[in-house]
C-alpha positions in Angstrom: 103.9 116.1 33.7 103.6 114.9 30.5 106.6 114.2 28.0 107.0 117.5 25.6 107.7 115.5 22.1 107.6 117.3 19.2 105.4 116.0 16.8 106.8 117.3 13.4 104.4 115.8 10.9 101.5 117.0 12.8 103.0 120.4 13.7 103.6 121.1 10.3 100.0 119.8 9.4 98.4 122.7 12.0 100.8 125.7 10.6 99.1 124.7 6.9 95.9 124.6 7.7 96.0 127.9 10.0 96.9 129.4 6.7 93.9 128.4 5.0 91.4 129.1 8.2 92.3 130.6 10.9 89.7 128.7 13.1 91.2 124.9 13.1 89.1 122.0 15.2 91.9 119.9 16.3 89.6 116.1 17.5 90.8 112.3 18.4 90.1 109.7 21.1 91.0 110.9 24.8 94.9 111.0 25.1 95.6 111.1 21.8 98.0 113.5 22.3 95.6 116.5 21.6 97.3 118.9 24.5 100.5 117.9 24.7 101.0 118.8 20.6 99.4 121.9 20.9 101.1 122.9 23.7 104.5 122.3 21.6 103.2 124.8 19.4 105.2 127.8 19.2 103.5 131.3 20.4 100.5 130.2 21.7 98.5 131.3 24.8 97.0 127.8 26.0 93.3 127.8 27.9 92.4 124.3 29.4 88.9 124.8 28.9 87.8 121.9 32.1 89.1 124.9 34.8 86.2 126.7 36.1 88.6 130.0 36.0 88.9 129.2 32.2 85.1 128.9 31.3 84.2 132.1 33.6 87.2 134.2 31.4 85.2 133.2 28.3 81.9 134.0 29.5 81.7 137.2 27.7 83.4 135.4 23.7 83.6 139.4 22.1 85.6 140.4 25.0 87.9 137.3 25.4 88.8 137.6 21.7 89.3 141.4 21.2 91.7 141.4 24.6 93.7 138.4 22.6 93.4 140.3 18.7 96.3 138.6 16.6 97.3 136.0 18.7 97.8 132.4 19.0 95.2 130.7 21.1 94.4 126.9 22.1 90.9 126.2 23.3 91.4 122.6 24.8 88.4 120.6 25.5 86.2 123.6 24.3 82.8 121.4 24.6 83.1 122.2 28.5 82.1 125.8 27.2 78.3 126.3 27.5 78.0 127.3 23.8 81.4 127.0 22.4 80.3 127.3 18.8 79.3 131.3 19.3 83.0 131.8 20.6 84.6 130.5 17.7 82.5 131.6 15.0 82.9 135.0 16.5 86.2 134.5 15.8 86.0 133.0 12.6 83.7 136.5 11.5 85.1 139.2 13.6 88.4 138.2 14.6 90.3 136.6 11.4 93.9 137.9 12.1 93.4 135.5 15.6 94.3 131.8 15.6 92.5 129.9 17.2 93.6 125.5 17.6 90.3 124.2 19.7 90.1 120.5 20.4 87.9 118.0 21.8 87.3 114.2 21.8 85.1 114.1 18.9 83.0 115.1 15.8 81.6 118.7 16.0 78.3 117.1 14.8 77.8 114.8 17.5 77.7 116.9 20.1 74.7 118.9 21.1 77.0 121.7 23.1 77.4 122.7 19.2 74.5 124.5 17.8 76.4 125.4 14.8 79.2 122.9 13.1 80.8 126.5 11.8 80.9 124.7 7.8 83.1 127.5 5.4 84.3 128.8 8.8 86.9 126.1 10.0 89.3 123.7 8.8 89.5 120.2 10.6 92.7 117.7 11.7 92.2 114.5 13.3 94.7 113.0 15.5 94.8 109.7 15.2 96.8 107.1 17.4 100.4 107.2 16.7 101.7 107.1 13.0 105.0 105.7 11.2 105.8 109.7 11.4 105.8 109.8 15.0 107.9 106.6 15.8 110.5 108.6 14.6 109.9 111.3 17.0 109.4 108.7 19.9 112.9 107.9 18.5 111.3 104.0 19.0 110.6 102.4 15.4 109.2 98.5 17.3 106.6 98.2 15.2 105.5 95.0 17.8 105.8 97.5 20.7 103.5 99.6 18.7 101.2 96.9 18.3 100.9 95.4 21.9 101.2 99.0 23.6 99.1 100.7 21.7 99.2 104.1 19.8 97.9 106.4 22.6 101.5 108.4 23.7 101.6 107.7 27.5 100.8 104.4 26.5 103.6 103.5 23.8 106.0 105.2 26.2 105.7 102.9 29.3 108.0 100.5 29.8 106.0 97.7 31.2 102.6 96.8 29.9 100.2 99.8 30.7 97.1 97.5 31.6 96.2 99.2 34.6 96.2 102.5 31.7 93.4 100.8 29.7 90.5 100.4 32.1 91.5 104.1 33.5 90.8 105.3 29.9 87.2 103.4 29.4 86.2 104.7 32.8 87.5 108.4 31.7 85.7 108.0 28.6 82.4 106.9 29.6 82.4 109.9 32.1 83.7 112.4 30.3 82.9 111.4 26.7 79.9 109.5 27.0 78.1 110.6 29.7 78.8 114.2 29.3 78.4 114.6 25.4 75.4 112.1 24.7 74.1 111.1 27.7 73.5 107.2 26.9 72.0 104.9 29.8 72.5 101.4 30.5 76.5 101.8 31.6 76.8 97.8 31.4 75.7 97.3 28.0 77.3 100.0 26.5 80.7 98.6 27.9 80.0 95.2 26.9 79.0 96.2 23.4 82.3 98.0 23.7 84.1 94.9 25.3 82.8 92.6 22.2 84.4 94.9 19.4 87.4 95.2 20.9 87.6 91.0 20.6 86.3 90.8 17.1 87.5 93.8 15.7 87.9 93.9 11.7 85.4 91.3 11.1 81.8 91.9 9.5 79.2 93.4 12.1 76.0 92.5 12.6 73.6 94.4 14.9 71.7 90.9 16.0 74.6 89.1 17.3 75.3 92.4 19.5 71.3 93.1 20.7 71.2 89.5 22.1 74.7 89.6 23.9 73.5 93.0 25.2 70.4 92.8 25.9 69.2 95.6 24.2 67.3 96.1 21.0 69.0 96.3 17.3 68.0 100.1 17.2 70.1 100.8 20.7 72.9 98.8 19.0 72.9 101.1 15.9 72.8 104.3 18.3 76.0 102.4 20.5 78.3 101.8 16.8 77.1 106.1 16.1 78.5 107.0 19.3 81.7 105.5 19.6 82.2 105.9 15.4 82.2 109.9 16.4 84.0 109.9 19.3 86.5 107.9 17.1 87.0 104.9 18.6 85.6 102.1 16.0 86.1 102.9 12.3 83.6 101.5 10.3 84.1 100.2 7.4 81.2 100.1 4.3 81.7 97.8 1.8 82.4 99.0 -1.5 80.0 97.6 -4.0 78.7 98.1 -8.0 77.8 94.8 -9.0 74.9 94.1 -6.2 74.3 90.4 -7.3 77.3 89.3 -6.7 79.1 91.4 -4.2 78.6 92.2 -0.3 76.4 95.2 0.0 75.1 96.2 3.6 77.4 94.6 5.9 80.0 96.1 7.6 83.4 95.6 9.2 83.9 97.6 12.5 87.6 97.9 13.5 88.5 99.5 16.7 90.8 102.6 17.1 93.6 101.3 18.6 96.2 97.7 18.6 96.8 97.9 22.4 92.9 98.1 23.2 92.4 95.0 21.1 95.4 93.1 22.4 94.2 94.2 25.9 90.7 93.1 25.6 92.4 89.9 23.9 94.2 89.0 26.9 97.4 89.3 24.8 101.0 89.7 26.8 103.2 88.7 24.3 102.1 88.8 20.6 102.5 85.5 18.4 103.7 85.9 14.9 100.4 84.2 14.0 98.6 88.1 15.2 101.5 89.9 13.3 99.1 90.5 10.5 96.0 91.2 12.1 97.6 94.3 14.1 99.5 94.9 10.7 96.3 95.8 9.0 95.1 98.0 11.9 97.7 100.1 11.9 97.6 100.1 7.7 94.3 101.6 8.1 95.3 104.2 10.9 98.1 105.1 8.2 95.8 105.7 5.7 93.1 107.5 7.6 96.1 109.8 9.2 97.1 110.8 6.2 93.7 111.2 4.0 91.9 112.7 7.2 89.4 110.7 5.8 87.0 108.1 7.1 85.8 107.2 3.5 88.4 104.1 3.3 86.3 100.0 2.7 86.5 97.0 2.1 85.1 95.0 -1.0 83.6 91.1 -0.5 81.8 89.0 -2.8 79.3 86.9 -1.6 81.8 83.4 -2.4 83.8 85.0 0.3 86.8 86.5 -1.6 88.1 89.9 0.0 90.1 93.0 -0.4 91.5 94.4 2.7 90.9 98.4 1.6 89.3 100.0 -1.3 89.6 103.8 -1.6 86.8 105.4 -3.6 87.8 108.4 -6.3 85.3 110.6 -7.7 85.3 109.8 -11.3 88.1 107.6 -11.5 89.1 103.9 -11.0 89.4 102.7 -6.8 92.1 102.1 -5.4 92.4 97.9 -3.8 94.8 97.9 -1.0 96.0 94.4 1.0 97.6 94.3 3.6 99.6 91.5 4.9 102.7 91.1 7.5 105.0 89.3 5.3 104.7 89.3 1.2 105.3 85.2 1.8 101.8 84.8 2.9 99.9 86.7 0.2 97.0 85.2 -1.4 96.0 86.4 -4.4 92.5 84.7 -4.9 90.8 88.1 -3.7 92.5 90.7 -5.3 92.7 89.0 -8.4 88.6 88.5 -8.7 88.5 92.0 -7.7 90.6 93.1 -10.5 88.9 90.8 -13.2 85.8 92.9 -12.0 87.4 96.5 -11.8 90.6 96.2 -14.4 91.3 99.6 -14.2 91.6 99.8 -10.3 95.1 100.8 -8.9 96.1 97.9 -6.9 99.0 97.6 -4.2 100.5 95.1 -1.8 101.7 96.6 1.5 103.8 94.9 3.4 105.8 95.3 6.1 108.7 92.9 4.8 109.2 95.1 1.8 111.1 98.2 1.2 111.2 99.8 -2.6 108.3 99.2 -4.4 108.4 97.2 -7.1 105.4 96.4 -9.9 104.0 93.0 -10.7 101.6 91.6 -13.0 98.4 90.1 -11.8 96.5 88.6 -14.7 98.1 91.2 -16.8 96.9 94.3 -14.7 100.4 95.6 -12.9 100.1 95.8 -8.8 102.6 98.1 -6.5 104.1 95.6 -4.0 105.4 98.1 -1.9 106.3 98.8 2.3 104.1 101.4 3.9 106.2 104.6 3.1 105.7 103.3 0.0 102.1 103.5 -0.5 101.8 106.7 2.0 104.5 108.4 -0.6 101.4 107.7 -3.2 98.5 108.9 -1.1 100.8 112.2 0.2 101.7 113.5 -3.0 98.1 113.0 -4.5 99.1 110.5 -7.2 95.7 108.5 -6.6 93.7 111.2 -4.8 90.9 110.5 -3.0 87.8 112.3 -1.7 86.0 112.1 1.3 
């Protein structure tokens, strides 16, 4: 039996967006923690959507909703459904004063159970592996546990290493994710594809270097990196880019959705302070995602080599740079400040995880937010620098 934690930033997040649509897809990686928060819900009447019995109730979606009129209802993994879209957007028509929470492992577009991604008719909330938010609900704020354990609940709460938890998880996925949603052959080079992020996740990705490793063609690679970008487990980074001569255009960086996955796959037991900052800017980039509910975040390079960790796009106004770095001893400036010469008016911070208030420095005369990460989430939350997705 799973432990009932209350999940108050996420809570909160569901009861808001019921109010704008009473239809809500609730999606994130397998044992994100998708049952166990709606479940901590209050009112709800809670339909595990894998039970035969379940599936058979909802065979008939008119009658299933007008027995339930004005309730609270969860619809977990709704894609075992044979055409779960018609039951919610029944709903979503015909049965406003209902709420219905349905969740599943990922993207309504990617699966083809979905004949219609119900656009206007629902609102969407990601969960994403554990946040700053919920180490306070853990009542355990070890950001290194975090790191080496993972983000996944059941995970973070073990108290030895879960190892044995990580291959169960890629096997459950690959059956129930992969095989059932988009039906992709060739088990042993999908897992090896899968095998090689998790070692070099965050660096540049090229489709090439992957086909050859593989065995399979650059096309099959491309259709891999689509499949496990919406089932959420790599988060794929575009480089951001407006003067093409000089800066990195096409090539991406793929980072994986989770620090326990890469430290596994790593071979990692104990984590060095030398891998401090690597994890540190995984879990900067879950922060930001959980917060935006956006995957619009990148990265800017130029093609000398000089790098900003994050760049947030803004419709109409100036990007936001982000670095991120474990300690604010170690910064190096040489990328953000040939990022700024090129984009002045950017907003530019320093997160680190050494730092507490935030403080503003000068960087060739444009003024940079060195600031923790509740400083920079206090920006992105109340919409200071809003961004788009």
């Amino acid at each position: 039996m799973p432990i009932m934690i209350r999940r108050k930033y996420w809570l909160k997040k569901i009861e808001l967006l019921w109010r704008e649509r009473s239809v809500l897809w609730l999606s994130g990686v397998r044992r994100a923690g998708k049952t166990v928060l709606s479940q901590t819900l209050p009112r709800v009447d809670y339909y595990d959507c894998e039970l035969p019995r379940i599936r058979s109730i909802m065979a008939d979606p008119e009658k299933f909703l007008k027995e339930r009129k004005g309730k609270r209802i969860i619809l977990d993994e709704i894609h075992r459904l044979d055409n779960p879209s018609e039951l919610l957007k029944i709903a979503a028509d015909h049965y406003p004063e209902t709420k219905i929470l349905a969740t599943g492992s990922s993207s309504l577009s990617a699966s083809t159970k979905f004949k219609d991604t119900l656009a206007g008719r629902k609102a969407e909330l990601w969960l994403t592996p554990l946040i700053s938010y919920d180490l306070k609900d853990f009542k355990r704020r070890d950001i290194k546990h975090r790191f080496l354990f993972g983000g996944l609940p059941p995970f973070f709460l073990s108290k030895k290493l879960p190892e044995k938890y990580f291959q169960e998880w890629v096997d459950a996925y690959w059956a129930k994710d992969i095989q059932e949603l988009f039906r992709i052959e060739r088990r042993n080079s999908f897992q090896k594809f899968f095998e090689l992020l998790m070692i070099q996740s965050g660096g540049i990705f090229e489709a090439s270097r992957f086909s050859n490793q593989c065995a399979v063609s650059h096309t099959t690679i491309s259709n891999y990196l689509r499949v496990l970008e919406e089932t959420y487990v790599v988060y794929v980074l575009r480089p951001f880019s407006t003067y093409k001569n000089t800066e990195i255009v096409a090539a991406p960086k793929v980072y994986m959705f989770d620090t326990g996955f890469v430290c596994y796959y790593r071979g990692l037991h104990d984590l060095k302070s030398t891998e401090f900052g690597h994890m540190w800017e995984h879990f900067v980039l879950n922060e930001l995602q959980a917060q935006m509910q956006s995957r619009n975040v990148r990265y800017w390079r130029d093609k000398q080599g000089h790098e900003v960790d994050f760049i947030i796009e803004r419709r109409g106004e100036p990007p936001i740079a982000i670095e991120a770095k474990w300690s604010s001893n170690a910064f190096d400036f040489s990328g953000l400040k040939i990022f700024l010469h090129q984009y002045p008016n950017a907003k530019a911070f320093f997160v680190s995880n050494d730092l507490s208030q935030p403080k503003t420095k000068s960087i060739n005369g444009i003024p940079v937010i060195y600031t923790g990460l509740k400083g920079l989430i206090h920006y992105i939350r109340n919409g200071m620098y809003s961004c788009h997705s």
